[in-house]
N, C-alpha and C positions, 0 to 999 in steps of 0.2 A: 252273389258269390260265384266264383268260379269252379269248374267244375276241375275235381282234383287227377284223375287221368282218363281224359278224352280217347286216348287206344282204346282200352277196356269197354267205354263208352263205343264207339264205333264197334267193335268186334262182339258185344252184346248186341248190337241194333241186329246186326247185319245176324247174327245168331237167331235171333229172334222172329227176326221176319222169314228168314231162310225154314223155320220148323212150322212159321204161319203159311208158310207156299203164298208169300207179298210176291210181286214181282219185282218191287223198288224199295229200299229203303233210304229215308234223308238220314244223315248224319251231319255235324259241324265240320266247315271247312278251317283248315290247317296245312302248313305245308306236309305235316307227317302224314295226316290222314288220306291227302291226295296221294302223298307216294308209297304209302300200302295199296291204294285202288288201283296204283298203277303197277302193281308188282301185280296182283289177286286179277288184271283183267291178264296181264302177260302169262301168268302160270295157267288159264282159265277158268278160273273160280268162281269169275262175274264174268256177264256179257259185256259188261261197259261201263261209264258213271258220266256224269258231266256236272259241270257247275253252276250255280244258281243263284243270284241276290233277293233276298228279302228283307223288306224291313231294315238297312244297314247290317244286314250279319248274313256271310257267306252260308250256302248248305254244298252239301255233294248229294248229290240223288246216286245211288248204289244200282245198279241192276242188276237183278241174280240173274243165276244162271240152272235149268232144271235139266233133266234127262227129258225121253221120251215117253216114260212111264210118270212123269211131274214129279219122282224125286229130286232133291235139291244136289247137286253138284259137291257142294259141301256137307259132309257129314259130322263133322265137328270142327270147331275152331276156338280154340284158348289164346291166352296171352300166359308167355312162361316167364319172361321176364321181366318183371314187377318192380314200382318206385320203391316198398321198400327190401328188393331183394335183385338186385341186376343179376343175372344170367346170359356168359356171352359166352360166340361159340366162332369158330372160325371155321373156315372151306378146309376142305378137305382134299 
């Protein structure tokens, strides 16, 4: 069975490991998920990510990013806009 929204899925991993002080987290590769890694290494959120084949199914390995004292870069991170409830916003 398919997993019914992979954001949330990514955005918990990456949550998860960020409060475990990982230095990497895998996630499932997608084109959305790469271009949140890519937005999150440009804001600098993460140090970096890169891709990976195993097994026939893509991962993205995550790598966070910490201060100098090893708190995490990110202090929290949600998803606000949800399959069953879109939330859009435009520039300002």
């Amino acid at each position: 069975m398919g997993m019914s929204d992979p954001i949330a899925d990514m955005l918990t991993r990456i949550r998860n490991a960020n409060q475990a002080k990982m230095k990497s987290v895998d996630v499932l590769l997608s084109k959305v998920n790469f271009n949140i890694a890519k937005v999150l290494k440009k804001t600098g959120y993460i140090s970096g990510f890169n891709v990976k084949r195993e097994n026939n199914k893509g991962m993205l390995r995550v790598y966070l990013k910490f201060t100098d004292s090893k708190e995490g870069v990110i202090s929290g991170i949600e998803r606000v806009s949800k399959p069953g409830r879109r939330i859009l916003c435009r520039d300002r």
